[in-house]
C-alpha positions as a Markdown table, in Angstrom:
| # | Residue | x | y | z |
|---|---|---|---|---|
| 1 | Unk | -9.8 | 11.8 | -30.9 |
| 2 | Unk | -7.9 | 9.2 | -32.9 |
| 3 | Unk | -6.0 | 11.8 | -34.1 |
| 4 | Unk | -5.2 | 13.4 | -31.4 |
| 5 | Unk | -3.9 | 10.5 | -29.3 |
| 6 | Unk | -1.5 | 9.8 | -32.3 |
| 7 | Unk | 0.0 | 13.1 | -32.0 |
| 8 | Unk | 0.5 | 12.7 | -28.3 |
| 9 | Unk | 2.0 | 9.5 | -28.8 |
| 10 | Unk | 4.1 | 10.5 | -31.3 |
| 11 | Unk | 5.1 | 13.6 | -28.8 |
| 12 | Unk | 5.8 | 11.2 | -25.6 |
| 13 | Unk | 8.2 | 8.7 | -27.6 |
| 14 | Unk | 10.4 | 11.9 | -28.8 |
| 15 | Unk | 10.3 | 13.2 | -25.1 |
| 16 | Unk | 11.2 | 9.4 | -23.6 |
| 17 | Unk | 13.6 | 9.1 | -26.3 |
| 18 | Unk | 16.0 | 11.8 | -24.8 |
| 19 | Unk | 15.7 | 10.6 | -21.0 |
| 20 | Unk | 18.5 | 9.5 | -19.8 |
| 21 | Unk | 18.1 | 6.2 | -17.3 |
| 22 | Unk | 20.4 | 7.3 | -14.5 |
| 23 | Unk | 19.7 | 5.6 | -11.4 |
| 24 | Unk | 18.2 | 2.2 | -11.7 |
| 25 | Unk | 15.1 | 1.6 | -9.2 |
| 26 | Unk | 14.9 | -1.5 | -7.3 |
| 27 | Unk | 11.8 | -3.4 | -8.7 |
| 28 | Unk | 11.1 | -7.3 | -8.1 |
| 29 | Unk | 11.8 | -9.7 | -11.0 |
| 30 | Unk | 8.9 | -12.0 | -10.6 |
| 31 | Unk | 6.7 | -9.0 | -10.8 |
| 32 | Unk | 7.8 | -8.6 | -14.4 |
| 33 | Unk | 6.2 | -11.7 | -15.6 |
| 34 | Unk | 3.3 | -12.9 | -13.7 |
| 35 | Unk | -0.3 | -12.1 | -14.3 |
| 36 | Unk | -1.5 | -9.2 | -12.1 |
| 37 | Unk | -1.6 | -5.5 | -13.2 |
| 38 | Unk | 1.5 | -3.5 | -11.1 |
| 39 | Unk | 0.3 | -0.5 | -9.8 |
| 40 | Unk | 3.0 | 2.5 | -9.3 |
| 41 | Unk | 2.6 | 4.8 | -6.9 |
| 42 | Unk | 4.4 | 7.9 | -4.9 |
| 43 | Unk | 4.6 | 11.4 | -5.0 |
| 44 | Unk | 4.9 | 13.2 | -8.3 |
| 45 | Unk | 8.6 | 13.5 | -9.5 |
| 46 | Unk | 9.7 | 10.9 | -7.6 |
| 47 | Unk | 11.0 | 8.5 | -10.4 |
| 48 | Unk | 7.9 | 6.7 | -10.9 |
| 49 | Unk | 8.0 | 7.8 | -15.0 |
| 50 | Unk | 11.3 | 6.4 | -15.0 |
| 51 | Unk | 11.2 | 3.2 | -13.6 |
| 52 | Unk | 8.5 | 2.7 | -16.0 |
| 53 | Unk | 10.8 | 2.8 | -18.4 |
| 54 | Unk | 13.2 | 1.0 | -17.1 |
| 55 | Unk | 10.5 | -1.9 | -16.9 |
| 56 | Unk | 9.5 | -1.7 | -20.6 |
| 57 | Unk | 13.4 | -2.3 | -21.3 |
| 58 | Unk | 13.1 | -5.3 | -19.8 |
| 59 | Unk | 10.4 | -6.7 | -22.0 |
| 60 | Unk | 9.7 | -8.0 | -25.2 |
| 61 | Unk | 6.9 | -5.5 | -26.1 |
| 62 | Unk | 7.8 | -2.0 | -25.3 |
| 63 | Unk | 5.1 | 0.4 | -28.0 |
| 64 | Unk | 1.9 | 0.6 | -26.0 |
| 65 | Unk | 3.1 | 3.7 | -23.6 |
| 66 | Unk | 0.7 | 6.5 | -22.4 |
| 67 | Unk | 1.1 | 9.1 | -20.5 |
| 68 | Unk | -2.2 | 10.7 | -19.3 |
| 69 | Unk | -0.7 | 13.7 | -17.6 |
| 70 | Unk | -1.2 | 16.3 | -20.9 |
| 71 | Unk | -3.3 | 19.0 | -21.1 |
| 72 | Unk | -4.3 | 17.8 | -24.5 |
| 73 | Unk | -6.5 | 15.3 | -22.7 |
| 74 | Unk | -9.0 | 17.2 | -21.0 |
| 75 | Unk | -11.6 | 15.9 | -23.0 |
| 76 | Unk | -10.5 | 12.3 | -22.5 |
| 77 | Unk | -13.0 | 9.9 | -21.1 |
| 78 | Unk | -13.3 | 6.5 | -20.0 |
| 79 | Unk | -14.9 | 5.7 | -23.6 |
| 80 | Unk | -11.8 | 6.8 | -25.3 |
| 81 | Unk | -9.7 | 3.8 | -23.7 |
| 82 | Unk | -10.9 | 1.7 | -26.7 |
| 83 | Unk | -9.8 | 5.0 | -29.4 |
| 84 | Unk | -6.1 | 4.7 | -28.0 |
| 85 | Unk | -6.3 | 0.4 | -28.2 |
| 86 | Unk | -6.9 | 0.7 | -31.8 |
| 87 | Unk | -4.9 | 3.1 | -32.8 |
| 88 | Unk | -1.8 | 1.1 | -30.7 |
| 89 | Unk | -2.9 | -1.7 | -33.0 |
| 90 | Unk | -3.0 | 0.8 | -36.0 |
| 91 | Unk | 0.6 | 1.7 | -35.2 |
| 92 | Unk | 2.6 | -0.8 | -33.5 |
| 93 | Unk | 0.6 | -3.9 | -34.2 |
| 94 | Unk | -0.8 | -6.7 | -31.6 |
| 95 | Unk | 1.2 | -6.5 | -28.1 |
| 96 | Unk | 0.9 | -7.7 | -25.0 |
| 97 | Unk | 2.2 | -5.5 | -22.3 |
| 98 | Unk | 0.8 | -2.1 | -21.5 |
| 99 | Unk | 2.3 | 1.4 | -19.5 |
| 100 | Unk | 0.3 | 3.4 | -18.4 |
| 101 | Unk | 1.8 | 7.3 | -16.6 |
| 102 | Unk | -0.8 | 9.1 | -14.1 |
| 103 | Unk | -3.9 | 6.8 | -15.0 |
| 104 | Unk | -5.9 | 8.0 | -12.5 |
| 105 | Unk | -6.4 | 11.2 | -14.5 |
| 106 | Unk | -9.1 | 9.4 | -16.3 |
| 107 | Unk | -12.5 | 8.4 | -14.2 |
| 108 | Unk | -13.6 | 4.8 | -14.6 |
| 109 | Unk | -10.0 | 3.9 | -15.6 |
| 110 | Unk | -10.5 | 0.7 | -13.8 |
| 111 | Unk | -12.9 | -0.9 | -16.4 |
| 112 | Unk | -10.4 | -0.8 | -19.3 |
| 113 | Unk | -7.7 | -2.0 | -17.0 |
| 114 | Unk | -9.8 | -4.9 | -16.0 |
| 115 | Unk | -10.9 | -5.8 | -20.0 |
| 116 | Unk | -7.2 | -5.9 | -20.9 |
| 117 | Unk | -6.4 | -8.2 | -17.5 |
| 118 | Unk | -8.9 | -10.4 | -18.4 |
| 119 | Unk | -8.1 | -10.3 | -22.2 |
| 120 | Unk | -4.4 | -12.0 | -20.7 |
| 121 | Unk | -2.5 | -8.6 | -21.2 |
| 122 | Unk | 0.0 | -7.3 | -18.9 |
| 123 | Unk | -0.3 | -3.6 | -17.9 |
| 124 | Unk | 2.0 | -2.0 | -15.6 |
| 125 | Unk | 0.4 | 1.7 | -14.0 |
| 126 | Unk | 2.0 | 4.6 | -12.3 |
| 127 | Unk | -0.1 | 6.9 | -10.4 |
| 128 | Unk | 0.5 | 10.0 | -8.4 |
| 129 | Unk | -2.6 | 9.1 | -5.8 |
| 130 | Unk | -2.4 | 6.7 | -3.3 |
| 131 | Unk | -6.4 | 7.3 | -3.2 |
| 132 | Unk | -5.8 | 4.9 | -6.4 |
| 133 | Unk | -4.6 | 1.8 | -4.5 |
| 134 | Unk | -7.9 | 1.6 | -2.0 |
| 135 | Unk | -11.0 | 3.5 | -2.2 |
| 136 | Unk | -11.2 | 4.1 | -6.1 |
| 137 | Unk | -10.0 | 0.5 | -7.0 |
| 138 | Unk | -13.4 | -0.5 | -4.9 |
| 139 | Unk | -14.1 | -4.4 | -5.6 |
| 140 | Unk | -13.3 | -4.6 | -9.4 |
| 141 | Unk | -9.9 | -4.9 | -9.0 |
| 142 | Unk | -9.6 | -6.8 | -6.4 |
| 143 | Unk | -7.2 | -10.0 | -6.5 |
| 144 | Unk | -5.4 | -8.3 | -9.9 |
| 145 | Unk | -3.1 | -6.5 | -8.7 |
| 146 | Unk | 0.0 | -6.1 | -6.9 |
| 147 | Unk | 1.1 | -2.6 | -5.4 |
| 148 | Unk | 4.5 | -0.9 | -5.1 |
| 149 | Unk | 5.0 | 2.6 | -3.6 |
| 150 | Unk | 8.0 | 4.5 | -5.3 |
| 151 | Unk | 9.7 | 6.9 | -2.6 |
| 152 | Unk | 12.7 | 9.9 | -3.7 |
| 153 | Unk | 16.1 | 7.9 | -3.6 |
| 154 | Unk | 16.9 | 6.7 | -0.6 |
| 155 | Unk | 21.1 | 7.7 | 0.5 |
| 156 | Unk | 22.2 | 4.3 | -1.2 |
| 157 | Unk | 20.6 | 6.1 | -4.2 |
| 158 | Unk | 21.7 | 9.7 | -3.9 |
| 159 | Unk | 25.0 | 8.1 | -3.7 |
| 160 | Unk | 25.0 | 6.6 | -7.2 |
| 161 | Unk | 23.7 | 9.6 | -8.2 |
| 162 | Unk | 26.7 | 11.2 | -7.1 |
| 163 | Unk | 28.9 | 8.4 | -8.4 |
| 164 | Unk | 29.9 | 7.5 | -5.0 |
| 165 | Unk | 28.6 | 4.0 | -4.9 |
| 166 | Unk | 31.5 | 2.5 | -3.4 |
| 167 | Unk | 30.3 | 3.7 | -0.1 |
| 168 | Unk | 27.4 | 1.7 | 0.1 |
| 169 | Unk | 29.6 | -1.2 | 0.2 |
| 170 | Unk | 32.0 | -1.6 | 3.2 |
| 171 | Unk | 33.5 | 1.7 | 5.1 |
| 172 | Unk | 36.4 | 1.3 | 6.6 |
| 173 | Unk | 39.3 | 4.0 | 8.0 |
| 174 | Unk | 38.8 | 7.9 | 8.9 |
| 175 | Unk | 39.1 | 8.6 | 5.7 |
| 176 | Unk | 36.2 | 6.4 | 4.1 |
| 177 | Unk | 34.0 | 7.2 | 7.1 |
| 178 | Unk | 34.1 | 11.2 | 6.5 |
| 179 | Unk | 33.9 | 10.9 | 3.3 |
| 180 | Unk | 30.6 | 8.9 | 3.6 |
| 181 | Unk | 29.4 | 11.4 | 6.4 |
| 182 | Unk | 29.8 | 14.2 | 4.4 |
| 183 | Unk | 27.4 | 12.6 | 1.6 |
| 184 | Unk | 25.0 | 11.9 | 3.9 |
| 185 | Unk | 24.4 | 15.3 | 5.6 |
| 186 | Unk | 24.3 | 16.3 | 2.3 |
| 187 | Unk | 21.6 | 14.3 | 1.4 |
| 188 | Unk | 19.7 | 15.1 | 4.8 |
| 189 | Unk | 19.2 | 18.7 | 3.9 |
| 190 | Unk | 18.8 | 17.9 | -0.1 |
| 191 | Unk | 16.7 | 15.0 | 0.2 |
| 192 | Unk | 16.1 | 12.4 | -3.1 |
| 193 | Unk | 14.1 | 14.0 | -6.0 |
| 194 | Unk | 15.9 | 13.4 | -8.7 |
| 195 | Unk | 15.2 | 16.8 | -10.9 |
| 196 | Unk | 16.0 | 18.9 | -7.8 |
| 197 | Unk | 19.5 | 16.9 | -7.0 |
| 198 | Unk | 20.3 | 17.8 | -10.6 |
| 199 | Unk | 19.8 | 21.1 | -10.8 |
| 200 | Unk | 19.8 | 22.7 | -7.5 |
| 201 | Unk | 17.2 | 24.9 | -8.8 |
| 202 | Unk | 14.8 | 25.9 | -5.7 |
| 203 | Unk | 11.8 | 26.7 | -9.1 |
| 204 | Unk | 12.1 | 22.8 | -8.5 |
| 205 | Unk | 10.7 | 22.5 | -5.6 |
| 206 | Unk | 8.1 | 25.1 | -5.9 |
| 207 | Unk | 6.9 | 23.8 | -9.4 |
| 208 | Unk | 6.4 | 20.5 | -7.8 |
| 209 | Unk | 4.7 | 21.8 | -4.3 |
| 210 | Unk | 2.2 | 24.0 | -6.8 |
| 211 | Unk | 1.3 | 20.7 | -9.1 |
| 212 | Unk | 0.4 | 18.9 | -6.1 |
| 213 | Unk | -1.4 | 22.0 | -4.4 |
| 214 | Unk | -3.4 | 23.2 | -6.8 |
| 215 | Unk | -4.0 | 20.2 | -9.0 |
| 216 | Unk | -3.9 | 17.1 | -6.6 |
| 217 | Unk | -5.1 | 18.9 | -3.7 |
| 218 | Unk | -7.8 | 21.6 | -4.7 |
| 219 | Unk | -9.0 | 20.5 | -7.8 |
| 220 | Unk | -9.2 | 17.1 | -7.6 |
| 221 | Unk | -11.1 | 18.0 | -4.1 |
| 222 | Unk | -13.0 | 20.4 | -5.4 |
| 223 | Unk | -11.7 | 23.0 | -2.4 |
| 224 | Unk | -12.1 | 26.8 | -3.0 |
| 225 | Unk | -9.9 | 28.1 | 0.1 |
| 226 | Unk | -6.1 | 27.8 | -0.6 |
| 227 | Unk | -5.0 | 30.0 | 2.0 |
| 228 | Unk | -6.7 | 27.2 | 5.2 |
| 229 | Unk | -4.4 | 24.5 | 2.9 |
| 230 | Unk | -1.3 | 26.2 | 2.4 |
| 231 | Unk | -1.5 | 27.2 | 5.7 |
| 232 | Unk | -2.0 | 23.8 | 7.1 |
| 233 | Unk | 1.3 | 22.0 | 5.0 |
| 234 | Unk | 3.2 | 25.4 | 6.4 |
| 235 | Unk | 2.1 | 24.3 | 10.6 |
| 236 | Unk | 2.6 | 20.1 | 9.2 |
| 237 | Unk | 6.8 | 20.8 | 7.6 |
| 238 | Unk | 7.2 | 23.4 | 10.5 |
| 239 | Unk | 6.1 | 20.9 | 13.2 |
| 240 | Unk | 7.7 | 17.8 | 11.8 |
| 241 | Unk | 7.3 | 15.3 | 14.8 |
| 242 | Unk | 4.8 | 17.3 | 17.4 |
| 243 | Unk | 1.8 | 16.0 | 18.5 |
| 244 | Unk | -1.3 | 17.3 | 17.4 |
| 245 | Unk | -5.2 | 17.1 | 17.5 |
| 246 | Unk | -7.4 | 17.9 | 14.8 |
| 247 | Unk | -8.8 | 21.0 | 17.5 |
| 248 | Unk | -5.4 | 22.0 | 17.9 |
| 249 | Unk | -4.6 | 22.6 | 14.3 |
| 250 | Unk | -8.0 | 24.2 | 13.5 |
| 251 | Unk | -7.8 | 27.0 | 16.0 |
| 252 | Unk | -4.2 | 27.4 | 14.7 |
| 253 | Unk | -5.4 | 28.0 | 10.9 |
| 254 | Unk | -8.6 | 29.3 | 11.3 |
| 255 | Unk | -10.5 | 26.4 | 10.3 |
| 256 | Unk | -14.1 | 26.4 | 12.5 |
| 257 | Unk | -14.7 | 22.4 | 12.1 |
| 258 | Unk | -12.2 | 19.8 | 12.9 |
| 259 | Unk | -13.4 | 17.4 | 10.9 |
| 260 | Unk | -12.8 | 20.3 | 7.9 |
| 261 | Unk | -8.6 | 19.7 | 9.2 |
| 262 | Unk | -9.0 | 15.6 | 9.2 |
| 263 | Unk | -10.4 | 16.1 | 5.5 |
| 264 | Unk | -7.7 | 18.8 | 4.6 |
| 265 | Unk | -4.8 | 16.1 | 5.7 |
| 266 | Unk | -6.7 | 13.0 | 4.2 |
| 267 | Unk | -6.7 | 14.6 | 1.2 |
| 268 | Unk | -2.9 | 16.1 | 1.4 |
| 269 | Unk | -2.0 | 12.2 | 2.2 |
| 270 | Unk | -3.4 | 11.4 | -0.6 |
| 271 | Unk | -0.8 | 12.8 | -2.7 |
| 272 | Unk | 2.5 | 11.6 | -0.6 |
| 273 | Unk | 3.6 | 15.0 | 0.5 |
| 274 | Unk | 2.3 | 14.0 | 4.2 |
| 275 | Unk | 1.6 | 11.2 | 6.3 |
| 276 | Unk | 0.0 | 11.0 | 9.6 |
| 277 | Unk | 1.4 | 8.6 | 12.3 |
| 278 | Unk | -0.9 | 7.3 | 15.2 |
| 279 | Unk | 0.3 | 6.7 | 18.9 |
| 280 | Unk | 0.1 | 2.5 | 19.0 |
| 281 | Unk | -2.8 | 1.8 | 21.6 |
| 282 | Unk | -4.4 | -1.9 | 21.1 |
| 283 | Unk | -8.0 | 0.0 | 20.8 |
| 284 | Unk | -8.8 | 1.3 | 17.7 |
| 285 | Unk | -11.5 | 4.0 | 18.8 |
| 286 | Unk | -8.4 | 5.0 | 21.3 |
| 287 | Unk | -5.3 | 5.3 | 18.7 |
| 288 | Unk | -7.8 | 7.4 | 16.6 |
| 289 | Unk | -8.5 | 9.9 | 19.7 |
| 290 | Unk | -4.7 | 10.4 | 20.5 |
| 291 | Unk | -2.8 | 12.8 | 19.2 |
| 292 | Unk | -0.9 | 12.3 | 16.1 |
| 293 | Unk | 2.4 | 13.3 | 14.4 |
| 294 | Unk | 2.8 | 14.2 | 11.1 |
| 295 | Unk | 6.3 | 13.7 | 8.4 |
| 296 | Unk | 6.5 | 14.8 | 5.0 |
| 297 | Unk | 7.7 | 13.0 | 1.8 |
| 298 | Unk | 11.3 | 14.6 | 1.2 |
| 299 | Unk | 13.4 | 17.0 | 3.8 |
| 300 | Unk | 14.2 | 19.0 | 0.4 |
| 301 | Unk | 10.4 | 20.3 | 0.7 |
| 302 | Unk | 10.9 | 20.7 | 4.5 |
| 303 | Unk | 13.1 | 23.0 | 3.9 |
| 304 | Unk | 11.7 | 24.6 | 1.3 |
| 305 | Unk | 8.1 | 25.0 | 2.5 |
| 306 | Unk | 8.4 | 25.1 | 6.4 |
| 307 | Unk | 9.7 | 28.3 | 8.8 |
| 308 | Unk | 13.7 | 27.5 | 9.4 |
| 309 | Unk | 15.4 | 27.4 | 12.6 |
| 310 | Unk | 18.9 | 26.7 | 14.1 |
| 311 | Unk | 19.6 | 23.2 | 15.1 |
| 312 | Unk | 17.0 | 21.9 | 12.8 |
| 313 | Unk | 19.1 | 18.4 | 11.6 |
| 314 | Unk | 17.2 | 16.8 | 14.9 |
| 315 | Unk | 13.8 | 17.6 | 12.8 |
| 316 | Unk | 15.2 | 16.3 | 9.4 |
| 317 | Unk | 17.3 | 13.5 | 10.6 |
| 318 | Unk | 13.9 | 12.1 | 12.6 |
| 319 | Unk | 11.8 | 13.2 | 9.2 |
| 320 | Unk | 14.6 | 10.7 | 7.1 |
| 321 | Unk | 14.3 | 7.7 | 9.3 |
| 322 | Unk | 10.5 | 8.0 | 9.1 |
| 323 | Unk | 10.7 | 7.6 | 5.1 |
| 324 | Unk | 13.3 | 5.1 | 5.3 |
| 325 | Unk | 10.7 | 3.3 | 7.9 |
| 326 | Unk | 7.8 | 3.6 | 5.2 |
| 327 | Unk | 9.9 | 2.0 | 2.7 |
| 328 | Unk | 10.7 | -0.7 | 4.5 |
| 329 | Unk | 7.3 | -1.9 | 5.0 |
| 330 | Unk | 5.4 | -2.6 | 7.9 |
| 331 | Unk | 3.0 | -0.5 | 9.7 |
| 332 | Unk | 4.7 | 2.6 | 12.0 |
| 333 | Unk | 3.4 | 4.4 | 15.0 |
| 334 | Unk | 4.9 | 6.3 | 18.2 |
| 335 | Unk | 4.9 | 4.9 | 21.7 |
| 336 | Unk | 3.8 | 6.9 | 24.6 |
| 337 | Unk | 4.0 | 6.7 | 28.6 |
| 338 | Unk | 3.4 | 8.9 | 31.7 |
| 339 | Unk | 7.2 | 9.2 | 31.5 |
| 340 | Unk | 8.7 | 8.3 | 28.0 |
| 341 | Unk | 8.4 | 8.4 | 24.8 |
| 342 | Unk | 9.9 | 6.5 | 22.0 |
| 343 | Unk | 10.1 | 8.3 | 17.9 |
| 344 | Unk | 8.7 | 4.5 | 16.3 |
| 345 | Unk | 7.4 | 1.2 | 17.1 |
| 346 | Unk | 6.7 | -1.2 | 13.7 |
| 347 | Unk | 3.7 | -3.5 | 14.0 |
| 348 | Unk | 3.6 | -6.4 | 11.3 |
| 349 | Unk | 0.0 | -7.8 | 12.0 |
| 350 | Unk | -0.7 | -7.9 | 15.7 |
| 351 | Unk | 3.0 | -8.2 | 16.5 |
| 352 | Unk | 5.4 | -5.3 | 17.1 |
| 353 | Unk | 8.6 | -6.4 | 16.1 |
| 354 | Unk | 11.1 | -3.0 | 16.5 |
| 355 | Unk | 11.2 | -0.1 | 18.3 |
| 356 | Unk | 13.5 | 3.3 | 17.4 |
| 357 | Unk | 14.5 | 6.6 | 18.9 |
| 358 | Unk | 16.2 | 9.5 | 16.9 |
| 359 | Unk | 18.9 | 12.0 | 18.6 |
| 360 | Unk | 21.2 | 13.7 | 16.1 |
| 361 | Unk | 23.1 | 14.9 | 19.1 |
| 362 | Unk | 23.9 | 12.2 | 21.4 |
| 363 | Unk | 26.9 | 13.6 | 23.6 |
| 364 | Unk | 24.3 | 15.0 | 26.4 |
| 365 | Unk | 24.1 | 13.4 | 29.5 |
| 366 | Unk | 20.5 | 14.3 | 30.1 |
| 367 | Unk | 19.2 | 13.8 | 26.1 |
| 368 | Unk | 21.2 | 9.9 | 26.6 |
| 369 | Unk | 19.4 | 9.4 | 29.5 |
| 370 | Unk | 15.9 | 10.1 | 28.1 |
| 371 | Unk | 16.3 | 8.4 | 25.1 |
| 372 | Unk | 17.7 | 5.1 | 26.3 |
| 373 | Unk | 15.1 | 5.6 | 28.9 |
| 374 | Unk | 12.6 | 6.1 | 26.4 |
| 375 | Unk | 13.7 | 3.3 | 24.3 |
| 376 | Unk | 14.0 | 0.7 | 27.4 |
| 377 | Unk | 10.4 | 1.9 | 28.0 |
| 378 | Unk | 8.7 | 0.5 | 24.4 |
| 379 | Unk | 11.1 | -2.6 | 24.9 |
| 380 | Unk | 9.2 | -3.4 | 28.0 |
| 381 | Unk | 5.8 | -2.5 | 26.9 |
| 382 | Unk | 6.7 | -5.0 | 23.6 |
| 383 | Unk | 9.0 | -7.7 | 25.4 |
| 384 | Unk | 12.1 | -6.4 | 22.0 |
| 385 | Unk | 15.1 | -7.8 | 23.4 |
| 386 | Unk | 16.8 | -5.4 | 20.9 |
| 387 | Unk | 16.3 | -1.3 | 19.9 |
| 388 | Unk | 18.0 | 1.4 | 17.9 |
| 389 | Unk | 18.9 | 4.6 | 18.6 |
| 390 | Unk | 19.6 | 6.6 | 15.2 |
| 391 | Unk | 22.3 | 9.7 | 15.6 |
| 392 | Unk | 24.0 | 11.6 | 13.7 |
| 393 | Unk | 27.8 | 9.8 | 14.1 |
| 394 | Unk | 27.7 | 8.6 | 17.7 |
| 395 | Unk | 28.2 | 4.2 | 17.7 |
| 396 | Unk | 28.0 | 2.0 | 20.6 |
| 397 | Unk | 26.6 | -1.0 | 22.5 |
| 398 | Unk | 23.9 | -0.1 | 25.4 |
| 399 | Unk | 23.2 | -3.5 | 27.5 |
| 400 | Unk | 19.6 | -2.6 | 29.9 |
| 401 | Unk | 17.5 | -5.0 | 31.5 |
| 402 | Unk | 15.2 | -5.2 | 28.9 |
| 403 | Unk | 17.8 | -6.3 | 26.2 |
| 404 | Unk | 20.4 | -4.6 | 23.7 |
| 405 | Unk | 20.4 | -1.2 | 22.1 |
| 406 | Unk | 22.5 | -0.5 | 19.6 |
| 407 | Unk | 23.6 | 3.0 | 18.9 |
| 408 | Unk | 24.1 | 3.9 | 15.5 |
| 409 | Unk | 25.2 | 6.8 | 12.7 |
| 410 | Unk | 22.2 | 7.2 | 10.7 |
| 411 | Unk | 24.3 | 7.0 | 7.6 |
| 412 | Unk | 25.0 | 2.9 | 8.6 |
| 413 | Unk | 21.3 | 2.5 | 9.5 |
| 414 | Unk | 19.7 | 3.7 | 6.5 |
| 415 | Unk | 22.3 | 1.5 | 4.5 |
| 416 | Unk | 21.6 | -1.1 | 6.3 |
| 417 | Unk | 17.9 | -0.3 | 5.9 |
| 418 | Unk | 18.1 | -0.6 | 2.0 |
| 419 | Unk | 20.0 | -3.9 | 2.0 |
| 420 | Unk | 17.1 | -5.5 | 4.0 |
| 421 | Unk | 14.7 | -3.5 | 1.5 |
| 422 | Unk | 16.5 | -5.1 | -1.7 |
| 423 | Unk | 17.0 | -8.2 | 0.1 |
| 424 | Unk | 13.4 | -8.3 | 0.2 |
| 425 | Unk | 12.8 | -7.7 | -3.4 |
């Protein structure tokens, strides 16, 4: 085994050797240095390997990198852990940080993690799993470690990618303002994995959507039938938004058991290529029974995996603001009435503190009056003085009853949106 961890080693510091560090992720100073092990997490492809190594740059001790997501390690097991600890040593000498890339490959991962914590070492981990950061973790972990979720680049992102930075700054004039539109409705329809915004390439996309099917979903599940799955993300991407019951979506795929469908998604959450969002009801046994809406990680996979329509922005602009929402923080859910309804209502602990509707098109007498309508409705049930409605260029000042909406181009919101998240950092 020895001997085959040094030749994977020795493989994965040529490979990291030629990456390039484009973009740099956001990631909190403080977390660099104090105790606790920093979990990683998001859907594969997303950056996470390279943020890793943007970390390591940052520190004094950079050799003890491993990246468990080879096919030479099949027969790796939880006993091994103390194999690849000696021969670091053997190569690289005493350190004290650790990477580790896809961890969660390896069952009983945990233990080592814990020995080295307790030893005083500093491990950083990236998984693709968010199965990682709760149920597997159980109680050994617990008080160790801090958790970051690693989304595709958000628009202030994709615009350094492009080399158009500037434009996060401050837009001013016609000419600055269409500029800036025109690189956001790019980035609504190509989304923010790196690898695809490179190359174009739709192989991409399916390379990606197969490694999460068939290896995150099926055979980490243990699930035979592919064709109830595929079939399932097909109805989630094409119905991006819709309410829907576990009944609903079982007669529509052929499923016999409901509970078969609520498995099926748990597991497709799992991975970050779907979440589920609850309608906010103060009983818990109630927001469970509701229907739900579901959003998926990237619109680049929306568009790639789902059944294409005219006047389909309205689905990815509301799919965007969703993702900018999750990585902002904060727990999300939809607000419904007899009469209204409004796209997202964020809960921090018991208190609801912002409510949001999303209309690409806003120049409609009839859609303006349902979604200010809908809005004013979630500011009444929640006593906001203050909502947003997210469009695709349309800006202005509502005052109602209830308080202040401010309508606003989804290009200046999500901007806006990752100032508060860096802010935060």
């Amino acid at each position: 085994m020895k001997a085959l961890l040094k030749d994977v080693i020795a493989d994965q510091v040529h490979f990291l050797s030629g990456r390039k560090n484009i973009i740099h992720r956001n990631f909190p100073e403080h977390y660099l240095h104090n105790e606790q092990i920093i979990i990683i997490s998001g859907v594969r492809r997303c950056g996470k390997s390279i943020l890793l190594q943007q970390i390591r740059s940052r520190l004094p001790h950079k050799n003890y990198f491993f990246n468990f997501d080879d096919d030479r390690l099949s027969g790796f097991s939880a006993e091994n852990f103390q194999d690849l600890y000696e021969v670091f040593i053997e190569l690289y000498g005493n350190q004290d940080y650790f990477y580790f890339d896809e961890i969660q490959n390896i069952a009983g991962w945990e233990q080592f993690v814990k020995r080295l914590y307790n030893a005083g070492k500093k491990v950083f981990i990236t998984g693709s799993n968010a199965r990682m950061l709760s149920k597997e973790l159980g109680t050994l972990l617990t008080g160790c470690y801090l958790a970051i979720e690693l989304y595709p680049f958000s628009f202030k992102e994709f615009l350094q990618f492009k080399g158009k930075e500037r434009l996060a700054e401050q837009v001013y004039g016609t000419e600055a303002k269409g500029e800036i539109q025109a690189q956001f409705n790019a980035y609504l329809h190509q989304g923010g994995f790196p690898l695809y915004l490179s190359t174009k390439d739709d192989l991409v996309l399916k390379t990606l959507y197969d490694n999460i099917l068939y290896r995150d979903v099926l055979v980490r599940n243990q699930i035979l039938n592919e064709k109830e799955i595929k079939e399932l993300v097909y109805f989630a991407v094409s119905n991006i938004g819709k309410p829907f019951t576990y009944s609903s979506v079982s007669k529509i795929i052929g499923v016999k058991n409901p509970t078969t469908v609520k498995n099926y998604i748990e597991y497709i959450e799992n991975t970050y290529l779907l979440f589920t969002l609850n309608k906010l009801d103060y009983s818990v046994k109630v927001q469970l029974r509701n229907p739900k809406k579901m959003y998926a990680i990237d619109n680049a996979l929306v568009k790639r995996l789902g059944f294409h329509f005219s006047g389909e922005e309205g689905r990815l602009l509301e799919n965007l603001v969703y993702i900018e929402l999750k990585r902002r923080g904060g727990e999300i859910f939809y607000h419904s009435e007899e009469k209204s309804e409004c796209d997202f209502v964020i809960r921090k602990g018991y208190q609801v503190e912002q409510a949001l509707q999303v209309c690409y098109l806003f120049d409609n007498f009839n859609t303006r009056e349902r979604e200010i309508a809908g809005l004013a409705g979630a500011m009444k049930a929640y006593q906001l003085k203050e909502g947003y409605i997210i469009t695709s260029s349309h800006e202005e000042v509502v005052i109602t009853e209830f308080g202040k909406i401010y309508i606003m181009p989804a290009w200046k919101w999500v901007i806006e949106c990752d100032k508060t998240n860096h802010n935060k950092s």
